[in-house]
C-alpha positions in Angstrom: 2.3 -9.3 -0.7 2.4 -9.7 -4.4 -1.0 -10.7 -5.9 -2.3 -11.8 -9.2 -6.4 -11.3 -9.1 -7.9 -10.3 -11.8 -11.2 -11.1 -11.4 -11.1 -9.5 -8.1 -12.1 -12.5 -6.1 -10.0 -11.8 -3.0 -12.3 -9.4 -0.2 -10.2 -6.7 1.4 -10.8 -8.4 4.7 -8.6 -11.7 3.9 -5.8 -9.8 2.0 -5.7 -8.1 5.8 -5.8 -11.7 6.9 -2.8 -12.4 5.2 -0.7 -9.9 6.0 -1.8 -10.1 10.0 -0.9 -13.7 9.7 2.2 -13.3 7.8 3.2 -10.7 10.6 2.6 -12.7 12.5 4.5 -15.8 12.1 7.7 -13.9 11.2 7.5 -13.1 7.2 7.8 -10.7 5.0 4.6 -9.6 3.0 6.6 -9.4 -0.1 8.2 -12.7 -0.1 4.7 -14.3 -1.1 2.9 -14.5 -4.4 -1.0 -14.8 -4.2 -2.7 -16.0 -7.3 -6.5 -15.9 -7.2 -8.6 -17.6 -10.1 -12.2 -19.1 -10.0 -12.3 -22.9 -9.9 -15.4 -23.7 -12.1 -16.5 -25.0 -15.0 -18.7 -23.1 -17.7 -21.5 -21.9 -15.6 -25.3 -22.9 -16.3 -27.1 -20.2 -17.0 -30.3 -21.7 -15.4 -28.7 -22.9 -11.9 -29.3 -20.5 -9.5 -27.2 -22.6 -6.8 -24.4 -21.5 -9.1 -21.3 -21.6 -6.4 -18.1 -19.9 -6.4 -15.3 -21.4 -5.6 -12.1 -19.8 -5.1 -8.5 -21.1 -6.0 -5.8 -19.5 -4.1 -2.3 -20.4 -5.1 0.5 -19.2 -2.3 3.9 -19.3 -3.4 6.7 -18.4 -1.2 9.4 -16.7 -4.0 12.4 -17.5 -1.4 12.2 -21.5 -1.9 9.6 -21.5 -4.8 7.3 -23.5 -1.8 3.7 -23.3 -2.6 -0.1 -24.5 -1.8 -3.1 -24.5 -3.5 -6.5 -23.7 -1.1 -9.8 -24.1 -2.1 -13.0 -22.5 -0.9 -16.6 -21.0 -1.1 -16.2 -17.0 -2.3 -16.3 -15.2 0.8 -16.1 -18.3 3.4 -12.6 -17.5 3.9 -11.8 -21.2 4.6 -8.6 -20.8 2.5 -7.3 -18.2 5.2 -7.1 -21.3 8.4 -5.9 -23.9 5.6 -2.7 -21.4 4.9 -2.6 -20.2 8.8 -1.9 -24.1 9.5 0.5 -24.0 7.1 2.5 -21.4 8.6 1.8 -23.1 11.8 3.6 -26.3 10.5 6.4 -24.6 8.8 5.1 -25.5 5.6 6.7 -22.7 3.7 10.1 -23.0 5.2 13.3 -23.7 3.6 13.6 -27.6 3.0 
């Protein structure tokens, strides 16, 4: 599993995740690129409900197939969206 995260945004638990679920439904950790950026605007220096939220951009290099999930740093939301996904045979050949 390829990933671009700089910021180091991603937790070590849900790049696990990815590979267990990527076992999982029959793929190879390498065929995927993960790029991880923050989704915000300039941040206000005075908001102290400042939120995080995470862009993670799949793409399967095979078929150049990809989706974008968004969540809350650390909800791991993102990690059902792209289970579904697999689920549904989104990343498949079309």
């Amino acid at each position: 599993m390829s990933t671009i995260d700089e910021k180091k945004l991603l937790t070590d638990e849900e790049r696990e995740d990815c590979k267990r679920l990527l076992k999982l439904y029959d793929f190879k950790p390498h065929d995927f690129l993960f790029e991880v950026t923050e989704d915000q605007g300039p941040m206000d220096m005075n908001d102290l409900k400042y939120i995080i939220i995470l862009k993670v951009k799949v793409i399967r290099i095979k078929n150049n197939k990809a989706q974008t999930y968004f969540s809350q740093l650390g909800s791991k939301t993102w990690i059902a969206e792209f289970e579904h996904d697999l689920q549904n045979k989104y990343f498949e050949s079309s």
